[in-house]
N, C-alpha and C positions, 0 to 999 in steps of 0.2 A: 668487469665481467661482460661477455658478450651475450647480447640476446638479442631473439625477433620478438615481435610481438604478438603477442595468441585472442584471438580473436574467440572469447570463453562461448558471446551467444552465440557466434557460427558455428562451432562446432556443438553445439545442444541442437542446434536447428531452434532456436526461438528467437522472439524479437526483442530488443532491450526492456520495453517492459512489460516481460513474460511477466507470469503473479508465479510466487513460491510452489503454487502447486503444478502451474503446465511444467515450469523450471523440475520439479519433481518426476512429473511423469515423462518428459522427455527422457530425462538421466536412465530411469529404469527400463524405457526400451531399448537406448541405446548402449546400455550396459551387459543388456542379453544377447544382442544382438551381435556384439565383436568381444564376449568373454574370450577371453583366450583358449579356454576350456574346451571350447565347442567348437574350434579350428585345430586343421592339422597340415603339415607341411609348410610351404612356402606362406600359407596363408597365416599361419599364426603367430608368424614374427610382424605380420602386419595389424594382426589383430591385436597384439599387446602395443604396439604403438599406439594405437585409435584408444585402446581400453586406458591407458595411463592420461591421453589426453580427455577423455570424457569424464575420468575420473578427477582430474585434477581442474577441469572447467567446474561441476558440480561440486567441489571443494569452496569453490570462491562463490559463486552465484547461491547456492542454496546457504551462505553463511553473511547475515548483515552487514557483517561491519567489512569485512572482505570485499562484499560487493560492492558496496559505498564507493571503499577507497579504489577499484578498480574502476567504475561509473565517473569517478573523478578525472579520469584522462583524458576522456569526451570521446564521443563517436568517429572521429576521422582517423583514426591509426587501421590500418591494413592488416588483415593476418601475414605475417612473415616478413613484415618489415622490421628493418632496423629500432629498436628501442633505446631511444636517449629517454632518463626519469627528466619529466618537465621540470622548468626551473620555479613554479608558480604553483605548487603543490607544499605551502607550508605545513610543518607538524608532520609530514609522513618519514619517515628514515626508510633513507633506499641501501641496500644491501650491495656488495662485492665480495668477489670472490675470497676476500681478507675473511669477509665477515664469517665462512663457515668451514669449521675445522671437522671432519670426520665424526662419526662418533658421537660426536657434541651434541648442545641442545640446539643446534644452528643448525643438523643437519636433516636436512629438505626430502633423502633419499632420492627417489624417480621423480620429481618433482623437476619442471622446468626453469633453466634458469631465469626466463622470465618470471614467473610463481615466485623463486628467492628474491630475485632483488625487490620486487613491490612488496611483498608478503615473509620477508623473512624477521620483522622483528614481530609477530604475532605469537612465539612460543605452539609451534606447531609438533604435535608428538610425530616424533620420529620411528615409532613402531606401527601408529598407525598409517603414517605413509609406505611403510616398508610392508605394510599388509599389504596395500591396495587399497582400502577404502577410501585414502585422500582425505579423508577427516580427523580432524585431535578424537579418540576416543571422549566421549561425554559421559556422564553419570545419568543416570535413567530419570527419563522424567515423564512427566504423568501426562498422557493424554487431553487435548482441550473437549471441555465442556459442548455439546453441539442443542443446538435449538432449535427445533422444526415445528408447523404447526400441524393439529390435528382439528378436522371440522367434524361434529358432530351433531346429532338431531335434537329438539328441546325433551321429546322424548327419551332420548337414550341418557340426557343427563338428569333427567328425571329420576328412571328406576334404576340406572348406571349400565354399562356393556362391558363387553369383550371385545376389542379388534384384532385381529391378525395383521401386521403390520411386515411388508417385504422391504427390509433397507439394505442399497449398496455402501458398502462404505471400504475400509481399511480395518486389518489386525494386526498385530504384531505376527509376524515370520513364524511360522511354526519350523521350519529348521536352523534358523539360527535365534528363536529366541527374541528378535525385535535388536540385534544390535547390528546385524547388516554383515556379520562376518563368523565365518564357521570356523572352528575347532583349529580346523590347520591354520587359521588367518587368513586365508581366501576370501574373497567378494561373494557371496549367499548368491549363484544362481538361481537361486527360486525367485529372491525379492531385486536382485539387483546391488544390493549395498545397502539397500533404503531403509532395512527392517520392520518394514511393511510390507504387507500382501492384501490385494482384491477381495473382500469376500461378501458375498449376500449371505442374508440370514432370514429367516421368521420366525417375530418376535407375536405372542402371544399378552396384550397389555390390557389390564381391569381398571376399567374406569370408572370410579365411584361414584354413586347415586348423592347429586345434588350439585354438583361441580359446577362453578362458574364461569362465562367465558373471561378469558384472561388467564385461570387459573392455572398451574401448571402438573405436570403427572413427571416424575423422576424414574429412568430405568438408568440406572447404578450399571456402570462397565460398557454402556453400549454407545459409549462416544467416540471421540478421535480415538487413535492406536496410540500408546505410549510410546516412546523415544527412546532406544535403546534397552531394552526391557524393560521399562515403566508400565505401571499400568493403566487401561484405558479410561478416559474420560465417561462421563453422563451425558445421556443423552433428555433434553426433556422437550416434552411436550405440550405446546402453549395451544387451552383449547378454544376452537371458535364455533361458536353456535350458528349451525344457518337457521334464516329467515324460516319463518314460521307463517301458516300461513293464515290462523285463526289466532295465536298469543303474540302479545309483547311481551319482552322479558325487563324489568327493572328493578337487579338487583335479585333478593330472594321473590318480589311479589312476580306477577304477573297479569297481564291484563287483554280482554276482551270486549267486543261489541256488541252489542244489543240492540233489534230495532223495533222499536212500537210503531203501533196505528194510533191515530189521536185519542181514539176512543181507551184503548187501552192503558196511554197515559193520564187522561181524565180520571179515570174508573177504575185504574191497578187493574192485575193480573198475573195467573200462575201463570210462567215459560220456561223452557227446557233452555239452560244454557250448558256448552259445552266447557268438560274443566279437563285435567290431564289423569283426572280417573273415571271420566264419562260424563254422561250426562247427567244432568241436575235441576231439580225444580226449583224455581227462582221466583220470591213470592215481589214484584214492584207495585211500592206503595202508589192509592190513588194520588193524583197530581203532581206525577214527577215530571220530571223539565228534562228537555234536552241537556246534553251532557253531564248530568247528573251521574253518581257513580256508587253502584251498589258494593258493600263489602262482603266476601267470602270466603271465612274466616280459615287458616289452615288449608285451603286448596292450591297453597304457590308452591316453589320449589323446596324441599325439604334442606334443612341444615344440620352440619356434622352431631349436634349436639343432640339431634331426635326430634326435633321442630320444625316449623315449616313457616314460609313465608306463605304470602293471601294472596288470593285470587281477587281484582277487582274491573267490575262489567260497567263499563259507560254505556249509559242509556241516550239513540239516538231516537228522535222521533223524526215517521214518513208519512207522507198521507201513501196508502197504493196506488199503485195503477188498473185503470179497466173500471174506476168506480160505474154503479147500475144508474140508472133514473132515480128510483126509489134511493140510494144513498144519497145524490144529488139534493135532491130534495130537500132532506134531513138537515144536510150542510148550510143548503140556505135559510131554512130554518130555523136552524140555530143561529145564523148572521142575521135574524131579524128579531130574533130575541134578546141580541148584545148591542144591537143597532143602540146609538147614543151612548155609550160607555166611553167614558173617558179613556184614552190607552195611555 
């Protein structure tokens, strides 16, 4: 059998290592673009040339193992040159004109005879090439899972929120259903063949009160588009807490800082520490030490079961700034009252 050679990413317009989805959205503009459908005259015997060739390039590029064995030929073959199958291509079986009998499970339909010979022992349906899609019809399959993050406040996951969330993403074709091909077996101008379609949305998501960072929020259907009418994947939401600018967060507790004056360390004192229900009076016993760490029982972030994790305030001691004479004084005072103390 005679062939040239086709040249799959030139005519996508991508480069050989496009990723599956430019490979995608190439196909679907140039599939809108020279449907036959949407020409008329002299034009549209040229558009169904270009349309069987785009289709039949996106046949092999958007299918793995197709693509492999085409990526096997290496980059230096020309579009429209003469195609010999190399002789250094073991395990692949190359096709001839012998190989396909009308009718048959052999036959390729619109398919190029380059496409038969590298690609004819792949069991390719032959009603889906004779549609147009250029794909073996597949059985529906479910949408992948997708994973984005959501940042929010220690407060929000405190007493829990709402967000309104705008995602772009892909649905299944609302007129063909997600299988790329309409009633009559036509190529789906709305999606291109793809059974996919563009769409935004806002999604309205509750975020439970006590949520951990890491943890994650599940919204059921709102992932990738399923595959042929399958249905859509989950989308979840992994949460990150930002920085805070008064708490640390470890786990369900929580922690803050405190600063005393000497004297207040000496001699204890009531002080107003801030928690995530307000403020609070905070009784530190006389002669605490630096880093020393008060507990507060019940003030950290609440847990599913009705509990909470602790609040707990390390105690820092400062001397101020701007001390008077009259405090000076006192200071040295006291350094002469300790004078001779062993340390």
């Amino acid at each position: 059998m005679a062939a040239t050679y086709q040249d799959y990413y030139q005519i996508l317009g991508v480069k050989r290592e496009a990723t599956p989805k430019e490979i995608k959205a190439a196909y679907r503009r140039l599939a809108r673009q020279w449907h036959p459908d949407l020409h008329t005259g002299k034009e549209k015997k040229e558009a169904e040339e270009k349309f069987k060739l785009i289709n039949e390039a996106y046949a092999v590029l958007s299918d793995p193992e197709k693509r492999s064995r085409y990526d096997r030929l290496g980059a230096n073959w020309q579009a429209g040159q003469d195609f010999q199958p190399p002789p250094d291509m073991d395990g692949i079986r190359f096709y001839t004109s012998a190989g396909f009998q009308p009718g048959g499970s052999g036959d390729l339909g619109d398919f190029s005879d380059f496409f038969k010979i590298l690609f004819g022992d792949l069991g390719f349906n032959p009603t889906a090439a004779r549609s147009g899609t250029g794909r073996r019809r597949r059985r529906p399959a479910r949408g992948a899972d997708v994973e984005s993050e959501l940042a929010i406040t220690l407060e929000e996951a405190y007493r829990g929120t709402t967000r309104e969330l705008e995602l772009s993403g892909e649905d299944s074709c609302p007129d063909c259903g997600g299988t790329g091909v309409t009633g009559r077996g036509q190529i789906c101008t709305r999606c291109g063949g793809t059974g996919n379609s563009s769409k935004k949305k806002v999604l309205t998501v509750k975020i439970p009160a006590g949520i951990q960072e890491g943890e994650r929020v599940r919204l059921k259907g709102q992932g990738g588009a399923g595959r042929d009418g399958g249905v859509s994947g989950d989308l979840y939401l992994r949460i990150r807490l930002l920085p805070h600018p008064t708490f640390t967060v470890k786990g369900r507790d929580i922690e803050t800082s405190l600063t005393l004056r000497p004297e207040e360390a000496v001699l204890g004192a009531k002080l107003p520490v801030p928690t995530l229900d307000g403020s609070v009076l905070v009784t530190v016993p006389a002669g605490s030490h630096n880093g020393n760490r008060l507990r507060l029982r019940g003030k950290g972030l609440p847990v599913r079961d009705g509990c909470r994790g602790d609040q707990y305030v390390r105690l820092t001691i400062d001397v101020p700034a701007g001390l008077t004479e009259q405090e000076r004084k006192l200071y040295r005072k006291l350094r002469e009252l300790r004078a001779g103390e062993s340390r």
